[in-house]
Residue, then its C-alpha position, 0 to 999 in steps of 0.5 A: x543439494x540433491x534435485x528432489x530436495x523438500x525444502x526447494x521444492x516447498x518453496x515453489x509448491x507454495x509460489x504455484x498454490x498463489x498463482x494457481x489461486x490467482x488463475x482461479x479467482x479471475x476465473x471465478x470473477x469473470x463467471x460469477x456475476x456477483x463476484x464481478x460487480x462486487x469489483x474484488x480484484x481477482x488477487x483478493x477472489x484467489x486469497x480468499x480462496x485459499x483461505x477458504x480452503x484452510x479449513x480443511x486441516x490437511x490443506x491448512x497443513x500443506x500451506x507455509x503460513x510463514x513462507x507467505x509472509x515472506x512473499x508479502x514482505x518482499x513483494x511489497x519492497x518490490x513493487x515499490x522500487x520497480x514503480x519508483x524506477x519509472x519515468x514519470x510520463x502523467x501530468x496533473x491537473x496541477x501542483x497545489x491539488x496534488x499536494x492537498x489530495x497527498x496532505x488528504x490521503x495522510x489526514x485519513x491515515x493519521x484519522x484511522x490511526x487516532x481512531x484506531x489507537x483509541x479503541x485499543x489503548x481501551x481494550x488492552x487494559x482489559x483483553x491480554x494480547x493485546x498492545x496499546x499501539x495496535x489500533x495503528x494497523x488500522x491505517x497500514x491495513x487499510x490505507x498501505x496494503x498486507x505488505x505494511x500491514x505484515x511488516x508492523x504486525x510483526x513489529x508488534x508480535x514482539x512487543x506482545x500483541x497475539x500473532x501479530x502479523x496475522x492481525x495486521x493481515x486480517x485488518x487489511x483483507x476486511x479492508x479490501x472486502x470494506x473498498x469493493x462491498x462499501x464502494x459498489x453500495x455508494x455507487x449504487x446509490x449515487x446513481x439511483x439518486x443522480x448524483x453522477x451528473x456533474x462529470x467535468x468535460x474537459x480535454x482527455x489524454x490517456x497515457x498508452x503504454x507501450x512495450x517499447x520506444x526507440x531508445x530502448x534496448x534492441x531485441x536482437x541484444x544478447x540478454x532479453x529486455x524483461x531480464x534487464x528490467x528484474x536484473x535492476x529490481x533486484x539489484x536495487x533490492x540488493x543494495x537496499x538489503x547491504x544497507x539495512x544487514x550494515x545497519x544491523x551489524x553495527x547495532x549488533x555491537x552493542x552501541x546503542x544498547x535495548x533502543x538498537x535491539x529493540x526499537x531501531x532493529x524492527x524499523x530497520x527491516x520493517x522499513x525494507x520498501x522505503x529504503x528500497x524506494x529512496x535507492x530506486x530513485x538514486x538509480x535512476x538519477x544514475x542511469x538518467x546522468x548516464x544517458x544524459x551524458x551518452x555513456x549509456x546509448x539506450x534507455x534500460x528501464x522500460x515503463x512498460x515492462x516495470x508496470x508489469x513487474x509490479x503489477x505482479x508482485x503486487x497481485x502476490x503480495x494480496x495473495x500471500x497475505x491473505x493466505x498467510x492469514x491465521x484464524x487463532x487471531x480472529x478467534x481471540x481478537x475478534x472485539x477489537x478487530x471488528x471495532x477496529x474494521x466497523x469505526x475505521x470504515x465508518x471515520x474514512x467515509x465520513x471524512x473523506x466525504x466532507x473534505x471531497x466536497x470542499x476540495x473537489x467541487x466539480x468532480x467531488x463523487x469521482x474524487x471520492x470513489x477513488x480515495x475511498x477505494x485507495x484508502x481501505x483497499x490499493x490505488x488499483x481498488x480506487x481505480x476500478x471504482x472511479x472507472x464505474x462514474x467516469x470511464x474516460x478519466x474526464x476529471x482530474x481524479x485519476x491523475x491526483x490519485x497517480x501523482x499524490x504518491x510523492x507528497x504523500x510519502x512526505x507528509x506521512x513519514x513522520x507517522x510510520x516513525x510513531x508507529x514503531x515508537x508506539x509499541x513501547x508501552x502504554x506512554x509511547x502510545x499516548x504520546x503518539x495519540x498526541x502527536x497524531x492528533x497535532x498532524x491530522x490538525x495540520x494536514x487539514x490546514x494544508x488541505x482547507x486553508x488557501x494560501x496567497x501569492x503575494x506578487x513582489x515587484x522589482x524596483x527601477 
């Protein structure tokens, strides 16, 4: 290959653009007062940026929408397994909470996801482009990111929805202008009417990450520590890909006919951050035996350093997905994603509302920034919210925001299964309406119902 070959070099113009934009829009968020107290993170400030610019046809020209996609899929799987390869160092303020505040966040995704497909089982009969599972993107944009958002849109593509991928990423940008705009406006109103007052006081311990610890490898080792830390991302990612190119191989036979092709296939691929995930945590089970055993003499995976791969491929994946973004979708899609955006704001807060108020007594308006901010932007979204009524993390919000993760990918397996069920036609999606239907009512028994211990006495 000949050094000045276009291709590669495509390639990265295409990475230095996102990182360019990144650097601007955190320039732009720290002089433009407005832009900061809107809280927008600087990833989503660049995106838009980009996206701005691409009115300009020769600048639209010289961005690889598809390219972008790409970055936003893999980022997405990335920063899965570099946060599922951590140790775990946060407590909670206890177990019960953590499952309820998990079961919450899968009640809010399964009420979008109702809500949702809904409105778009109505309007497909009556705009083309349009499927009847398409109002399911409502909770991937808003709830799981442009990373879920992209991999189910492109699901949805080839059952027929109009650029589906581009529809799945817009819903996920208004999502983080709806956590910022929407939050900011909540709190400014909690305020003027006193409502902060009832922040729980309590002991407060902040987990202080730290670059290194005394197991960790030596600085003088022969290979720098950072490359250790991306050499098992990747490696992980790499078996993850072995796994999903077998899979495919063998439906490539023929074996299991259309359903392999047409329905198993997408989900493969589209479920690239969950096997990702399940093999990032079979990696550190391995390593953690390793050092258990002495094999191992250091500790190989650094917190730190995982939290900072994550945080980048994190702020990648918001920039490529927001720049990745077509405007044909929002011209010829405009009804429903506007209905989709305007309902799927207004059944989060006011669901999130009243669960915040009977789960979380003491502390119900932090609890309620923080997973209103999480479930139409990220968990970083909430996290800014919830640091603007309690900054020392005086309540225990921020750490049920932290540790709901694993109950919550447990309870909302079952969803991103109907998602990919759904795009088989206009059955699959009433059959899916059902059944999430029949979810949401049990996530709510788990949050609202109080179960007791029966206490069993041994006999003498």
């Amino acid at each position: 290959m000949n050094t000045w070959d276009y291709s590669f070099w495509s390639a990265l113009v295409q990475i230095s653009i996102l990182l360019v934009a990144a650097l601007v829009g955190n320039t732009i968020r720290r002089l433009v007062p407005f832009v900061r107290k809107s809280l927008l993170p600087s990833a989503v400030v660049g995106g838009i940026i980009i996206l701005l610019f691409k009115f300009i046809p020769a600048v639209n020209n010289f961005i690889d929408a598809t390219f972008m996609e790409g970055v936003a899929y893999h980022c997405l799987a990335f920063g899965f397994i570099a946060i599922a390869l951590k140790s775990n160092v946060n407590k909670s303020d206890g177990t019960g909470i953590v499952i309820k505040t998990g079961a919450v966040v899968v009640g809010t995704y399964l009420i979008q996801g109702i809500v949702g497909i809904v409105i778009t089982i109505l309007l497909s009969l009556v705009i083309s482009g349009l499927i009847p599972a398409a109002g399911l993107l409502l909770p991937l944009g808003f709830g799981q990111g442009p990373g879920q958002a992209l991999n189910f849109g492109t699901t949805y593509a080839q059952h027929g929805l109009f650029e589906g991928a581009s529809f799945g990423l817009t819903i996920a940008t208004v999502g983080f202008l709806v956590a910022c705009i929407v939050g900011v406006i909540y709190l400014n109103i909690l305020k003027r009417k006193n409502r902060l007052l009832d922040v729980v006081e309590g002991e407060y311990s902040e987990v202080i990450e730290q670059a290194d610890s005394p197991n960790d490898i030596p600085l003088s080792d022969s290979i720098d520590k950072f490359t250790v830390q991306v050499a098992i991302v990747m490696g992980t990612y790499l078996i993850t890909f072995l796994l999903m190119w077998g899979i495919t191989a063998i439906i490539d036979t023929g074996i299991m006919g259309n359903f392999g092709e047409k329905t198993l296939k997408p989900l493969i691929w589209g479920f690239n951050f969950l096997f990702g995930t399940l093999f990032a945590l079979l990696v550190k089970k391995i390593i953690q035996l390793l050092r258990k055993r002495n094999i191992m003499k250091h500790d190989y995976i650094n917190n730190y350093m995982m939290n900072r791969i994550s945080g980048f491929v994190f702020d990648m994946m918001i920039l490529a997905g927001i720049s990745a973004i077509k405007f044909d979708v929002i011209q010829k899609l405009w009804l429903p994603l506007l209905l989709l955006c305007v309902f799927g704001t207004a059944v989060t807060f006011v669901y999130l509302n009243i669960v915040c108020k009977r789960l979380y007594p003491t502390y119900r308006y932090q609890a309620m920034v923080s997973l209103f901010g999480m479930l139409t932007g990220t968990a970083s979204t909430g996290m800014i919210l919830l640091r603007e009524i309690d900054p020392k993390f005086q309540t225990p919000a921020a750490n049920n925001l932290i540790m709901q993760s694993v109950p919550a990918m447990a309870f909302g397996f079952p969803m991103l299964l109907l998602a990919g069920y759904a795009a088989g036609g206009m059955t699959a999606s009433l059959i899916t309406l059902a059944a999430l239907v029949g979810l949401f009512a049990l996530m709510n028994v788990i949050v609202f119902v109080k179960f007791k211990r029966k206490n069993v006495k041994g006999g003498g």
